[in-house]
C-alpha positions as CSV (number, residue, x, y, z in Angstrom):
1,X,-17.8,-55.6,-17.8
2,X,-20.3,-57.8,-15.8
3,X,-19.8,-60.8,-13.6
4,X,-21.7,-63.3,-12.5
5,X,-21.2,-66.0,-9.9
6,X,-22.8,-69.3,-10.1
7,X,-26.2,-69.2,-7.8
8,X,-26.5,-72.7,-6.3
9,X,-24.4,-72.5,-3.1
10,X,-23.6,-69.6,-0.9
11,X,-20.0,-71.2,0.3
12,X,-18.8,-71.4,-3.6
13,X,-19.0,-67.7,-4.8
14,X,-16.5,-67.4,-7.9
15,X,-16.9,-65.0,-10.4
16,X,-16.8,-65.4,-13.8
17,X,-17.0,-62.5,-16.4
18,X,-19.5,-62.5,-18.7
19,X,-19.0,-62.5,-22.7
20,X,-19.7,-59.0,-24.1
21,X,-21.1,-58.2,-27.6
22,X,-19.9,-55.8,-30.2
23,X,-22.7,-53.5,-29.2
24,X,-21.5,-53.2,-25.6
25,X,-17.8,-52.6,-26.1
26,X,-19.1,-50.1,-28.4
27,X,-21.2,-48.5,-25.3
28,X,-18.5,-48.8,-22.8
29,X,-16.1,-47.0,-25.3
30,X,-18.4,-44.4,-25.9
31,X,-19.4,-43.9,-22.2
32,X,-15.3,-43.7,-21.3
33,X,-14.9,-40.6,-24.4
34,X,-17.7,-39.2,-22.8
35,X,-16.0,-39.4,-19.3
36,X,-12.6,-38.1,-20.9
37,X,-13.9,-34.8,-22.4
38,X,-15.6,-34.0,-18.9
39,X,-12.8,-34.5,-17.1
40,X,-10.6,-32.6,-19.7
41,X,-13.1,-29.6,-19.7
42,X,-13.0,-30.0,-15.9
43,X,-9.5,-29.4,-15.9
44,X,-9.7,-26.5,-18.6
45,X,-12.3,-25.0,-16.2
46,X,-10.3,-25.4,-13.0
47,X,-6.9,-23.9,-14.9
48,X,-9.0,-20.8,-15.9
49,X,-10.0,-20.6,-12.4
50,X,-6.7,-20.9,-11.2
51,X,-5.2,-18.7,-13.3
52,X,-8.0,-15.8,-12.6
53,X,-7.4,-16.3,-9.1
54,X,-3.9,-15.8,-9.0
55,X,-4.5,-12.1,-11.2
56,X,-6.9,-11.0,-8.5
57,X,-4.8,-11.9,-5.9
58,X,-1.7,-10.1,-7.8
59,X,-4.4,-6.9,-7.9
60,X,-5.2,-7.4,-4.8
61,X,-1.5,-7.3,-3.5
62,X,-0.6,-4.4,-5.6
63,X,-3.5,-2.0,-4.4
64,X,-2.4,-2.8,-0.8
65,X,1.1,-2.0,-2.1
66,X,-0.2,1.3,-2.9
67,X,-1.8,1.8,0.3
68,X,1.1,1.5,2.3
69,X,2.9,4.1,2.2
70,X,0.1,6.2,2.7
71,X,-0.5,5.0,6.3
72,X,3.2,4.9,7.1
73,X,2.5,1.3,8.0
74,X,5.0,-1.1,6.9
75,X,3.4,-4.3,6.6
76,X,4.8,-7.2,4.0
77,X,3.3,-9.5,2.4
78,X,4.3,-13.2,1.2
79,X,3.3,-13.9,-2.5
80,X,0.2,-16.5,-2.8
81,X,1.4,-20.2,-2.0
82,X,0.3,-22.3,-4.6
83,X,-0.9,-25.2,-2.2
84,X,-1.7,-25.0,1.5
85,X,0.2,-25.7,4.5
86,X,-0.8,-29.3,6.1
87,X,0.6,-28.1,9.1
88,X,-1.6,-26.2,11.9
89,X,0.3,-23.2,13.3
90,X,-0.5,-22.7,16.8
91,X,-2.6,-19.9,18.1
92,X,-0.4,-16.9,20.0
93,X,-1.8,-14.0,21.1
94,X,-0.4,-10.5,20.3
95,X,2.4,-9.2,22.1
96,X,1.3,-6.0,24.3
97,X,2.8,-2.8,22.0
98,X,5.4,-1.4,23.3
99,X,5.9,2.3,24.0
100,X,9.5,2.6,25.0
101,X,10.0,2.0,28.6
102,X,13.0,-0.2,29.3
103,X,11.1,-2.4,31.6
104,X,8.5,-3.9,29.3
105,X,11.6,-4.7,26.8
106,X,12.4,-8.0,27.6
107,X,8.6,-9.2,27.9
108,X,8.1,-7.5,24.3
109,X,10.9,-9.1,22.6
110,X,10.5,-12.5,24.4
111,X,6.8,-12.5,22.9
112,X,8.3,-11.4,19.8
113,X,10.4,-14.3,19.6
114,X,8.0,-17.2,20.3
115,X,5.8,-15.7,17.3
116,X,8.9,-15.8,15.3
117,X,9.6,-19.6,16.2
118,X,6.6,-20.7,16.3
119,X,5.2,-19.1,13.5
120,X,8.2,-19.4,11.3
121,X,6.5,-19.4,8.1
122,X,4.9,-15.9,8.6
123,X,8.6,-14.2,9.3
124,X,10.9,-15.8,6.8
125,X,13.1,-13.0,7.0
126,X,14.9,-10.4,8.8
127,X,13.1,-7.6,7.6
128,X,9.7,-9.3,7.6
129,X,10.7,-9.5,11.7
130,X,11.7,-6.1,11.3
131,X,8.4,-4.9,10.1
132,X,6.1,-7.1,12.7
133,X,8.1,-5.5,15.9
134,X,8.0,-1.6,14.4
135,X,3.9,-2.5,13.4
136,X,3.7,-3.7,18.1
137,X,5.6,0.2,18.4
138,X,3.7,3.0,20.1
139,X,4.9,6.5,21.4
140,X,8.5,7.5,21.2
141,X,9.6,3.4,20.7
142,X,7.6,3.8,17.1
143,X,9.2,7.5,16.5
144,X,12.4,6.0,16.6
145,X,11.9,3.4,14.7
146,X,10.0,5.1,11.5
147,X,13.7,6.6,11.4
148,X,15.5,3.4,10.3
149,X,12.1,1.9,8.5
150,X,12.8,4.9,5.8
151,X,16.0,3.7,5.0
152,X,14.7,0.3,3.3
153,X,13.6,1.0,0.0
């Protein structure tokens, strides 16, 4: 629809709309059908998208699954969030592994903690906290843990 304000003054600008003809209903129908299918083949597109998306990322999980337990690595993953986090999670660097030695403990675990706070989203549960401290274990720390880590499944 089209409107047109008088053109004699500047100060008086009021709008009035202008009649349309059976012809340009007929267009502006049209056009909106036209605009509906798009957007409906858009969304048909984007669902199919969607939809492959999440199967590779399924795959995708799965293979790593498989490659787990040939590395002795335990490492879990959370399933694909359907929307993304608004939220910025702040940057930490890794702790320094930790070999054993009673005096690095506490500075280990303290860094453990503050990733576990902080980054609350990535360690929802005990055993995902479980599996971040045994994947910072080196030497006889990481032997002694791969005991209890067998005992999961």
């Amino acid at each position: 629809m089209q409107f047109v304000g008088p053109s004699s003054g500047a100060r008086d600008r009021t709008i009035l709309p202008l009649s349309l003809t059976p012809s340009d209903s007929s267009k502006e129908q049209h056009a909106l059908r036209a605009q509906g299918q798009k957007l409906h083949q858009s969304e048909e597109v984007l669902s199919t998208m969607q939809q492959e998306m999440r199967s590779m990322a399924e795959a995708s999980l799965t293979r790593f699954r498989l490659l787990v337990p040939r590395s002795g690595v335990v490492l879990l993953v959370s399933p694909v969030q359907s929307s993304v986090s608004s939220v910025a999670l702040p940057h930490l660097s890794w702790p320094e592994r930790f070999s054993g030695e009673s005096g690095d403990c506490r500075a280990f675990l303290t860094q453990c903690g503050l990733h576990f706070e902080l980054q609350a989203a990535y360690y929802p549960t005990d055993r995902a906290r479980i599996a971040y401290l045994i994947s910072h274990l080196t030497s006889r720390a990481e032997a002694w843990a791969m005991i209890f880590q067998h005992g999961w499944d």
